[in-house]
N, CA, C and O atoms as a DFTB+ gen file, in Angstrom:
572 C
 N C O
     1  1      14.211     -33.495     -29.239
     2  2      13.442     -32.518     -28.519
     3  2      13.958     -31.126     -28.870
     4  3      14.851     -30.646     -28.171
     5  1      13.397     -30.356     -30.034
     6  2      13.903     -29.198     -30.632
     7  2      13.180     -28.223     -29.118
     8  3      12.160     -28.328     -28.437
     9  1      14.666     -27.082     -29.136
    10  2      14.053     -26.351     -28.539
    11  2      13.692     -26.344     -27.020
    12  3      13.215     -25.367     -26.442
    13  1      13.992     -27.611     -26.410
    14  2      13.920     -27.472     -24.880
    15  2      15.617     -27.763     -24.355
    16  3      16.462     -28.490     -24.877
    17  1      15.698     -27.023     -23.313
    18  2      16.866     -27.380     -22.602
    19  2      17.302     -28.661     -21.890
    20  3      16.514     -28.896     -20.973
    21  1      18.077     -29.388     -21.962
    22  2      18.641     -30.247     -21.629
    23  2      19.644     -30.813     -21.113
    24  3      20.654     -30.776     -21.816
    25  1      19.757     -31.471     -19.855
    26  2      20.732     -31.508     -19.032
    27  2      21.068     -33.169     -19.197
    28  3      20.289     -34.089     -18.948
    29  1      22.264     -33.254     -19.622
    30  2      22.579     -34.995     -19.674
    31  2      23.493     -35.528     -19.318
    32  3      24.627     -35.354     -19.764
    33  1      23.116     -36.421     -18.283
    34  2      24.251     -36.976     -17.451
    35  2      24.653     -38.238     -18.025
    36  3      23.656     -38.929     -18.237
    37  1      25.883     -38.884     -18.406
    38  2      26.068     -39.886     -18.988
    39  2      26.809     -40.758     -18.135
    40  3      27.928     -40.368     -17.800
    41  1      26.424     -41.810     -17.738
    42  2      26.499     -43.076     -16.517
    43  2      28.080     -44.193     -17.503
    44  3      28.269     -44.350     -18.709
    45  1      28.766     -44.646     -16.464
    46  2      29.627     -45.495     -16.671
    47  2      29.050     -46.547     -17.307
    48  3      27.835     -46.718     -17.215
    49  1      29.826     -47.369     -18.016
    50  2      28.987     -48.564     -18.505
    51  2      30.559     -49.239     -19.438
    52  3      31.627     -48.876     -19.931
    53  1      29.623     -50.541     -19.175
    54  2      30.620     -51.410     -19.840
    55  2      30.665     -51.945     -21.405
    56  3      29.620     -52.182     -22.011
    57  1      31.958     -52.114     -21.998
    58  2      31.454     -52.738     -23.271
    59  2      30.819     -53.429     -23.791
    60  3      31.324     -54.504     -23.465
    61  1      29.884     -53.687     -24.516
    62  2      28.678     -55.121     -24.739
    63  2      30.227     -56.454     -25.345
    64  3      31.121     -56.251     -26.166
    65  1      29.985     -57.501     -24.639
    66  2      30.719     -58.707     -24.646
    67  2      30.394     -58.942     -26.317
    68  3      29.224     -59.162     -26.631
    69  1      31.442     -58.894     -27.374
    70  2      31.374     -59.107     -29.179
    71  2      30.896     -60.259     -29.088
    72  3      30.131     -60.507     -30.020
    73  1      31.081     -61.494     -27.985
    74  2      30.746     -62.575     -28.498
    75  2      29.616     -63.419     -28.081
    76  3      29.129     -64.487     -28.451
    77  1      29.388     -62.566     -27.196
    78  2      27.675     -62.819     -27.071
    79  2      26.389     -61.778     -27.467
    80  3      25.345     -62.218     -27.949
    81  1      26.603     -60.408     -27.208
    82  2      25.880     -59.398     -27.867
    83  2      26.162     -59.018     -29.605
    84  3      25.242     -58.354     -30.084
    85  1      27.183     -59.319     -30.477
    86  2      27.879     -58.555     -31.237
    87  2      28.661     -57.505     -30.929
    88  3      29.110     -57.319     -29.798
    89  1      28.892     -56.669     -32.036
    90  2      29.868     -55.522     -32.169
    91  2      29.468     -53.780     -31.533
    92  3      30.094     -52.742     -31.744
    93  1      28.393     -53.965     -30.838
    94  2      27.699     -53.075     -30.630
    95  2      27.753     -52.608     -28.859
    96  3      27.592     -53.173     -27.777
    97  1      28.121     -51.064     -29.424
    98  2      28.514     -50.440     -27.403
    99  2      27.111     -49.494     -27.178
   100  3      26.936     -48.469     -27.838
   101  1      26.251     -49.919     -26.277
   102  2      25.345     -49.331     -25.964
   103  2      25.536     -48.443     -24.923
   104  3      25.928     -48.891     -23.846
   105  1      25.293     -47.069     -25.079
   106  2      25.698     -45.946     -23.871
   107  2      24.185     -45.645     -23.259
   108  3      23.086     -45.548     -23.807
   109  1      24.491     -45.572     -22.281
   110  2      23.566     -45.241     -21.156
   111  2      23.688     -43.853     -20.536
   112  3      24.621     -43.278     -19.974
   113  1      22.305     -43.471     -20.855
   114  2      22.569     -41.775     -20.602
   115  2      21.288     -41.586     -19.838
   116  3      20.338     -42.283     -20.194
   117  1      21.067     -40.471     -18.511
   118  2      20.300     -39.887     -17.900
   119  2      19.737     -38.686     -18.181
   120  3      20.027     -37.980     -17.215
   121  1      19.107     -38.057     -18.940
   122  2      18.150     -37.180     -19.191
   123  2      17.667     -36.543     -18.736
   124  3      16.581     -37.107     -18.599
   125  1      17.536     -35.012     -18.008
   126  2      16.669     -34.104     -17.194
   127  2      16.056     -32.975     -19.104
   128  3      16.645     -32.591     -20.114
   129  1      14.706     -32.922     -18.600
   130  2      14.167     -32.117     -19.571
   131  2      12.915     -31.940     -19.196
   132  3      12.313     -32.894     -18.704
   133  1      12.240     -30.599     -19.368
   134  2      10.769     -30.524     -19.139
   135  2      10.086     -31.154     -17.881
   136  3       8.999     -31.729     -17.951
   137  1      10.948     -30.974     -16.489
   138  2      10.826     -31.815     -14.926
   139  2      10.563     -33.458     -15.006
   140  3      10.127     -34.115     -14.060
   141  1      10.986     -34.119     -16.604
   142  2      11.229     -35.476     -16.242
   143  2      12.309     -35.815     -16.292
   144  3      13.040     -34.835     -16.434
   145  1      13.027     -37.046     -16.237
   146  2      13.812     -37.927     -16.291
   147  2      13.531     -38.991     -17.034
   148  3      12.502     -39.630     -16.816
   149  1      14.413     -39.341     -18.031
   150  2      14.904     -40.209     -18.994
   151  2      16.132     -41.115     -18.632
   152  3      17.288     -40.745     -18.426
   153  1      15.588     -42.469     -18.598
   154  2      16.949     -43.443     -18.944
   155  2      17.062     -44.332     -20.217
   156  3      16.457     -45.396     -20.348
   157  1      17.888     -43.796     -21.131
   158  2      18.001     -44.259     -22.187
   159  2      19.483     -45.424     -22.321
   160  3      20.527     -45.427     -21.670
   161  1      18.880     -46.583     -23.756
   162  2      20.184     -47.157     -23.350
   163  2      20.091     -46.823     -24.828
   164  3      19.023     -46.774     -25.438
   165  1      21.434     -46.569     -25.427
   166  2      21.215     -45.584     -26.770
   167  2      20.272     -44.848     -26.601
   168  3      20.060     -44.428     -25.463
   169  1      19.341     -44.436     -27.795
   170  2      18.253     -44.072     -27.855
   171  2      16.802     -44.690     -27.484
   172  3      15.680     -44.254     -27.745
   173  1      17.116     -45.597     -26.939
   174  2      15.468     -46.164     -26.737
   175  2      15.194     -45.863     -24.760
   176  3      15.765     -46.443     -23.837
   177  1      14.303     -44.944     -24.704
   178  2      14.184     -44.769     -23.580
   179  2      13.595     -46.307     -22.240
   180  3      12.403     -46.507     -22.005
   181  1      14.385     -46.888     -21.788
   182  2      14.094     -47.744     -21.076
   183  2      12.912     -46.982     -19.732
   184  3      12.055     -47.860     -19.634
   185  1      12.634     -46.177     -19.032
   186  2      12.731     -45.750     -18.019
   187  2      12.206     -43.672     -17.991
   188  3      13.093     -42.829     -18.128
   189  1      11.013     -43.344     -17.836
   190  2      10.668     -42.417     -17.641
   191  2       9.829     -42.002     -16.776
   192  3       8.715     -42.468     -16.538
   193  1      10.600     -40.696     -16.061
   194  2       9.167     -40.410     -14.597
   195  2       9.367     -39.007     -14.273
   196  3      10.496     -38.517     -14.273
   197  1       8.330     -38.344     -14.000
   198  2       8.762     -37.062     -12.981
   199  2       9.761     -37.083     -12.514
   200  3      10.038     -38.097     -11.873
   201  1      10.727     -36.037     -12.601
   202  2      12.125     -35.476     -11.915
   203  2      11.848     -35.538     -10.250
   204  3      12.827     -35.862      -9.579
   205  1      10.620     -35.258      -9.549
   206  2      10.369     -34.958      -8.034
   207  2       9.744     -36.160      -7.939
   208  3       9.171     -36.330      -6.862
   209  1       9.678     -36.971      -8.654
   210  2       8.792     -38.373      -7.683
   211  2       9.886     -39.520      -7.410
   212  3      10.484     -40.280      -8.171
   213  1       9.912     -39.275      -5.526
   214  2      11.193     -39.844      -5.636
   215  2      11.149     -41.823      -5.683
   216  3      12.043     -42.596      -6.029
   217  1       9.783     -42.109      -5.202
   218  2       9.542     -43.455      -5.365
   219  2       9.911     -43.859      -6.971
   220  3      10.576     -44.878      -7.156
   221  1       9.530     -43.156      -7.974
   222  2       9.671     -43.439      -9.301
   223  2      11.364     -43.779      -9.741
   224  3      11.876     -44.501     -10.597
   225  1      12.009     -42.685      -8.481
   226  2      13.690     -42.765      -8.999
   227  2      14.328     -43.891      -8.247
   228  3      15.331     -44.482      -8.647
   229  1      13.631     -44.181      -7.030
   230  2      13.856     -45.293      -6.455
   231  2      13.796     -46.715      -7.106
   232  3      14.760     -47.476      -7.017
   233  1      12.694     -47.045      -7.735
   234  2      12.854     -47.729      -8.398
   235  2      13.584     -47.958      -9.890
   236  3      13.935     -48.970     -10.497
   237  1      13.629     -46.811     -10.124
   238  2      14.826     -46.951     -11.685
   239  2      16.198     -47.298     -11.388
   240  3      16.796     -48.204     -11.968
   241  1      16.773     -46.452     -10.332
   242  2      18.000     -46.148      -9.455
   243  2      17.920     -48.310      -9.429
   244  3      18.285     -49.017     -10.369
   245  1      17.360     -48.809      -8.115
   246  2      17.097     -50.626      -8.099
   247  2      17.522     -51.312      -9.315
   248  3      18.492     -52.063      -9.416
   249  1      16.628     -50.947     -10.304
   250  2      16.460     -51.929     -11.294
   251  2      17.771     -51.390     -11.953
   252  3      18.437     -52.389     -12.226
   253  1      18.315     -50.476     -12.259
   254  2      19.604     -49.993     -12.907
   255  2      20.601     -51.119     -12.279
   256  3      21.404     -51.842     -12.867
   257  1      20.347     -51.048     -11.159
   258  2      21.594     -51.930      -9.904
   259  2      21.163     -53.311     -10.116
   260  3      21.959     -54.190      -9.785
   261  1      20.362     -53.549     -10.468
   262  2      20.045     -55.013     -10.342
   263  2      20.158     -55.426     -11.840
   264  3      20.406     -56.612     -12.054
   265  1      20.003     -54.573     -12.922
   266  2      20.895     -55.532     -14.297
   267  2      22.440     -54.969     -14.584
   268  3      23.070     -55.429     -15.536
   269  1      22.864     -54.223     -13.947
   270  2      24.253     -54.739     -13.325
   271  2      24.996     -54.187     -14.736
   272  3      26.025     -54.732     -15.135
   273  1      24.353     -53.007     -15.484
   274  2      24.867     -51.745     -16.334
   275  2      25.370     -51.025     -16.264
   276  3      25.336     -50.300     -17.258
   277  1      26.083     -50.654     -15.333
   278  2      26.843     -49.984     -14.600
   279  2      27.232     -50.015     -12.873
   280  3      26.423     -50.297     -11.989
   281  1      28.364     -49.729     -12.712
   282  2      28.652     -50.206     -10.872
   283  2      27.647     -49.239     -10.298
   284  3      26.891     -48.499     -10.928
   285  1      27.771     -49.377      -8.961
   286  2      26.486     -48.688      -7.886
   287  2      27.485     -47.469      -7.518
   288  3      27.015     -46.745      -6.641
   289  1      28.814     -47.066      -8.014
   290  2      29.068     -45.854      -7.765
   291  2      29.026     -45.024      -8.917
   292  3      29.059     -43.796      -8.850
   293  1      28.940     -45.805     -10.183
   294  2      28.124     -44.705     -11.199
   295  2      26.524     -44.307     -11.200
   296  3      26.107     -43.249     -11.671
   297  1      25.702     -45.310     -10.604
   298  2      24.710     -44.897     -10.953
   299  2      24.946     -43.982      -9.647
   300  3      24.785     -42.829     -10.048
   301  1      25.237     -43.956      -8.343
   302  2      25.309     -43.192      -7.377
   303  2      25.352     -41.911      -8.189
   304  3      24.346     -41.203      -8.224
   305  1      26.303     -41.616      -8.754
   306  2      26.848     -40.100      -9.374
   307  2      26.201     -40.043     -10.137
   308  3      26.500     -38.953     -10.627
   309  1      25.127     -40.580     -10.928
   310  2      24.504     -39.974     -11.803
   311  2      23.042     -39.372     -11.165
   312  3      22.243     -38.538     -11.590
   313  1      23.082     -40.100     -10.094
   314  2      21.613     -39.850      -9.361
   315  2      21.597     -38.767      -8.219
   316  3      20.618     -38.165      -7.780
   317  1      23.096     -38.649      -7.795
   318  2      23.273     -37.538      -6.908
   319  2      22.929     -38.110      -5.250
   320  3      22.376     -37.410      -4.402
   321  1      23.343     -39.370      -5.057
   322  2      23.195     -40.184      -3.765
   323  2      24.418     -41.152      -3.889
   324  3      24.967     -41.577      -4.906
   325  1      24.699     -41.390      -2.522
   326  2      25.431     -42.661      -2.129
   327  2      25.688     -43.922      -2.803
   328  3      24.635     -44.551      -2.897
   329  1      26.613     -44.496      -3.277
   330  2      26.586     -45.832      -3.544
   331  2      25.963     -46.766      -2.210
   332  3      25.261     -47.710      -2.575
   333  1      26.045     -46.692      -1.510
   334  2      25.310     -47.475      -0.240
   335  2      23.364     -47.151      -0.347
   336  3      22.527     -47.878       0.188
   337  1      23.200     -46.485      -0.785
   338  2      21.599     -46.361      -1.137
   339  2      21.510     -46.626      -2.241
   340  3      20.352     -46.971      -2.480
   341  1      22.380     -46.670      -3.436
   342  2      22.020     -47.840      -4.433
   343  2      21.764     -49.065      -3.889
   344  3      20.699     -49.654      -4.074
   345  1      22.876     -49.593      -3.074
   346  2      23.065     -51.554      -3.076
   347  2      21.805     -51.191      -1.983
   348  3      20.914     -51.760      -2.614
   349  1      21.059     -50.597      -0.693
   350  2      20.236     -50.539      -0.242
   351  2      18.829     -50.673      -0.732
   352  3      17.935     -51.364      -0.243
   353  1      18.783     -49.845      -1.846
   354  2      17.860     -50.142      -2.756
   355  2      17.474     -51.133      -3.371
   356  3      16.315     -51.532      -3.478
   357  1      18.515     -51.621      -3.848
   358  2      18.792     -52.557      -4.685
   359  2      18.368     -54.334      -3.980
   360  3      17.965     -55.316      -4.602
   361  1      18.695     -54.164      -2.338
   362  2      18.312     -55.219      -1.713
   363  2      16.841     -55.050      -1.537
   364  3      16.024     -55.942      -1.766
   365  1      16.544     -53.812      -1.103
   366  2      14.674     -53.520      -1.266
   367  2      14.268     -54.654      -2.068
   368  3      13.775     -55.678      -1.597
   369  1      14.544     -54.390      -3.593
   370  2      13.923     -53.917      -4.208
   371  2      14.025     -56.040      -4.534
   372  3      12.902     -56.538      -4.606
   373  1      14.925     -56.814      -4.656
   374  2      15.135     -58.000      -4.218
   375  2      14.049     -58.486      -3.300
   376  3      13.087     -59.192      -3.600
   377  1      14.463     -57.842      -1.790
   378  2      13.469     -59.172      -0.720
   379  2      12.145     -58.372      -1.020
   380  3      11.333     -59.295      -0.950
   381  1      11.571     -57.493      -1.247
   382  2       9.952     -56.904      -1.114
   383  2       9.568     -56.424      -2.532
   384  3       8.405     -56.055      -2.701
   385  1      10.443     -56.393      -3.575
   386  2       9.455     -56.106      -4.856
   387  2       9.435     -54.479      -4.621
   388  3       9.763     -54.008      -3.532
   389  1       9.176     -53.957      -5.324
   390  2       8.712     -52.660      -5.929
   391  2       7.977     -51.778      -4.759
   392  3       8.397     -50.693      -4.356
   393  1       6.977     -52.346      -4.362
   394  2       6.707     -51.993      -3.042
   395  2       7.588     -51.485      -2.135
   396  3       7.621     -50.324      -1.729
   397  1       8.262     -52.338      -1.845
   398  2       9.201     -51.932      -0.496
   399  2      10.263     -50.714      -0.769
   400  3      11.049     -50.323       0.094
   401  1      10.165     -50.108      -2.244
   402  2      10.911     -48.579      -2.649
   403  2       9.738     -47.618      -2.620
   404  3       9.861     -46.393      -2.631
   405  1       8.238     -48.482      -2.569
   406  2       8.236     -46.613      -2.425
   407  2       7.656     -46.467      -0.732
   408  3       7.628     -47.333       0.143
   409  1       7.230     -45.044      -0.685
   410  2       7.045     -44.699       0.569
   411  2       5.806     -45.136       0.650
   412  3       4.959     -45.329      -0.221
   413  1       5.786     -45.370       2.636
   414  2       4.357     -45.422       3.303
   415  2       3.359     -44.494       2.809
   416  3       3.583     -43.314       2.536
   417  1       2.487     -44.961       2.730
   418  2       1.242     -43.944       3.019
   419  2       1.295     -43.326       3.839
   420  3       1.961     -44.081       4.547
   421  1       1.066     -42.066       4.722
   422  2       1.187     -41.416       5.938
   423  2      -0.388     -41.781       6.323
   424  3      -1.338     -42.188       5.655
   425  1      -0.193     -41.420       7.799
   426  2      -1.399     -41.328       8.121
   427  2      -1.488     -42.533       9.266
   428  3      -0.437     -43.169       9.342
   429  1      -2.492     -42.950      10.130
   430  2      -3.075     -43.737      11.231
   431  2      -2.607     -45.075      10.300
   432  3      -2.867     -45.352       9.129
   433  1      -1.585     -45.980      11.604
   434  2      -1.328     -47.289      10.690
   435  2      -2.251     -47.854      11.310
   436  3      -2.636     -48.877      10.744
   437  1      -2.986     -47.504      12.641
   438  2      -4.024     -49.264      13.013
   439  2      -5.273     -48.250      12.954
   440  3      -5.298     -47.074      12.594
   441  1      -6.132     -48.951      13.347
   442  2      -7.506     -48.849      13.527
   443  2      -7.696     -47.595      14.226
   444  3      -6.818     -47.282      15.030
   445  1      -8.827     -46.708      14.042
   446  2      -9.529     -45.396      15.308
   447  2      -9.325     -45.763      16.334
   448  3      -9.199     -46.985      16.246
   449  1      -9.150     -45.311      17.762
   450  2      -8.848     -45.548      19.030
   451  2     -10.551     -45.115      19.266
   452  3     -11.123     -45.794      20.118
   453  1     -11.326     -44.113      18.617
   454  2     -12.634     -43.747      18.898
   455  2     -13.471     -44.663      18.612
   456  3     -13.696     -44.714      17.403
   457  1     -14.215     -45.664      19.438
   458  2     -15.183     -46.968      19.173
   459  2     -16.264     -46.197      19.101
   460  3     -16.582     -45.184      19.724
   461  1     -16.845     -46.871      18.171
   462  2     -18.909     -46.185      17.929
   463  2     -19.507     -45.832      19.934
   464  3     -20.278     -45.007      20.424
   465  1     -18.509     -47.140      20.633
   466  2     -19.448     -46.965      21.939
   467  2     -18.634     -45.328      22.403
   468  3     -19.398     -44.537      22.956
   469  1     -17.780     -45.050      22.277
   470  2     -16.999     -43.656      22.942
   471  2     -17.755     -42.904      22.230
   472  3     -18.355     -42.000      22.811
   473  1     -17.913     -43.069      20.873
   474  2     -18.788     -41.911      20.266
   475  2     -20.098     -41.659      20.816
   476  3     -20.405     -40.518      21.161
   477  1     -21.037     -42.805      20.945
   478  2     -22.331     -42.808      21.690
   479  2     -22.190     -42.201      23.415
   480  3     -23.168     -41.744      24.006
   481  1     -20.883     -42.299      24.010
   482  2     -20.575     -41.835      24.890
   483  2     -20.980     -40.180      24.884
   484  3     -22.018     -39.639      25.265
   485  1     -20.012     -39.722      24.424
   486  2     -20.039     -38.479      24.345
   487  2     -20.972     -37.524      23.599
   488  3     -20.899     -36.296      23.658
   489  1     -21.841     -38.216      22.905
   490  2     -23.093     -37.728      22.281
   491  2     -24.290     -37.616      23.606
   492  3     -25.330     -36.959      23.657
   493  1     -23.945     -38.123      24.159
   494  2     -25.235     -38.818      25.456
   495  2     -25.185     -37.833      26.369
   496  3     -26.149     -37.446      27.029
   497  1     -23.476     -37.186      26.456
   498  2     -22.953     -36.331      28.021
   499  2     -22.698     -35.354      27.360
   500  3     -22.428     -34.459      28.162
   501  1     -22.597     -34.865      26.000
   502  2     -21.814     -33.430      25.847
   503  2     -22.627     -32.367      26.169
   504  3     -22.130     -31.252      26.005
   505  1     -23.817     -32.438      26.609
   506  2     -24.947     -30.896      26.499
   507  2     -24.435     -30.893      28.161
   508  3     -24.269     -29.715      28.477
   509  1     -24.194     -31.617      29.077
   510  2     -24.535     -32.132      30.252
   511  2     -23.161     -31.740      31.067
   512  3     -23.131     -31.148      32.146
   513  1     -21.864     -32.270      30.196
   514  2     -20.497     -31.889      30.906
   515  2     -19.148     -31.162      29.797
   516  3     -18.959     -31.403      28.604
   517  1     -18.577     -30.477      30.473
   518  2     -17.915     -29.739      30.639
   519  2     -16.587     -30.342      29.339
   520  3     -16.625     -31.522      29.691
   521  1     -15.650     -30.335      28.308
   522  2     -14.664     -30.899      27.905
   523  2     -13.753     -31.636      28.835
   524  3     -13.877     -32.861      28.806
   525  1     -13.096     -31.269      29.440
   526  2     -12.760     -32.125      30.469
   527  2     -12.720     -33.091      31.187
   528  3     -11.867     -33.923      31.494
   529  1     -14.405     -32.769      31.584
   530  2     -14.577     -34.003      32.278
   531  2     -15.239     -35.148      31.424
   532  3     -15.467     -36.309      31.764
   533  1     -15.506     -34.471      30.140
   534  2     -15.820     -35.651      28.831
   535  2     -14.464     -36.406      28.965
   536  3     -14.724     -37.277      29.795
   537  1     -13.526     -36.509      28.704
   538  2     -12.201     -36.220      28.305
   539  2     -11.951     -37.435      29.575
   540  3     -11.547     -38.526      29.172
   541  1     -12.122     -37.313      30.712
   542  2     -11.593     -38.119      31.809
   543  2     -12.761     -39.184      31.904
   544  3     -12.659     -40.247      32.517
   545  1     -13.758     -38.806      31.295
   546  2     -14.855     -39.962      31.221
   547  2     -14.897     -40.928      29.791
   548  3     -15.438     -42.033      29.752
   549  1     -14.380     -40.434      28.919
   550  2     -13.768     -41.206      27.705
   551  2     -12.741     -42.236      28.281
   552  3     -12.886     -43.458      28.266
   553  1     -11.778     -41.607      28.743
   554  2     -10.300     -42.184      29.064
   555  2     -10.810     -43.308      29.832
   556  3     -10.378     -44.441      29.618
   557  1     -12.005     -42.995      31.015
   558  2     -11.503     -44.125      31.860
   559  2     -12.425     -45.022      31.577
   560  3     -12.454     -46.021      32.295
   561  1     -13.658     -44.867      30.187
   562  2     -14.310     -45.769      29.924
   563  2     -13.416     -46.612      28.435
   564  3     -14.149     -47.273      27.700
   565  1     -11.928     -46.545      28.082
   566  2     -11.297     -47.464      27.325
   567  2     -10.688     -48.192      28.114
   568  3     -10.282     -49.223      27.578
   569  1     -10.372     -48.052      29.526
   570  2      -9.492     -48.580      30.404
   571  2      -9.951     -50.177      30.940
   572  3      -9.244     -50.785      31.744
């Protein structure tokens, strides 16, 4: 990447085992450039997302912890959080899948409290009464 600035954090990691991988030490490096994030193991980027999307880091942060490439207090320090919200993550990301790292939707979790009949209610009385007493005639027709 000629020409852009680059910030690179390089994560703990262990030697590749000679006698089951070969002779070969793969380094694991974190990447800030152009508001993304890069996780590379050498050069082959495993892992890329927006720098601010934190569901996206949530799940890299998991899956980092769960193939077990470094301890949960390096990736902690490379991510700028707790080792305890790694292994937290990391159990997420175990019992519920991918899902369960990112965030809720905001917004009404059950159903309108306003039924078509409250609506027909207050269509029927609003020329007729006052807010208020709409208001106490709603209430005590959900009761």
């Amino acid at each position: 990447m000629e020409g852009v600035a680059e910030s690179t954090v390089s994560l703990s990691f262990f030697d590749v085992d000679e006698a089951t991988e070969g002779p070969t030490f793969q380094r694991v490096t974190l990447i800030e450039a152009d508001g993304r994030r890069s996780v590379q193991i050498g050069r082959l980027p495993v892992y890329v997302y927006e720098a601010d999307d934190k569901g996206a880091e949530a799940v890299c942060i998991a899956m980092l912890s769960s193939t077990n490439l470094a301890d949960d207090v390096a990736i902690a320090s490379a991510f700028g959080c707790h080792r305890n919200t790694v292994g937290r993550l990391k159990r997420r990301l175990a019992n519920g899948g991918v899902a369960a790292l990112l965030p809720a939707r905001p917004g009404p979790k059950g159903p309108h409290k306003v039924t078509p009949e409250v609506i027909d209610l207050i269509r029927s009385q609003s020329d007729q009464l006052n807010v208020p007493t709409l208001v106490r005639l709603v209430r005590s027709g959900q009761e």
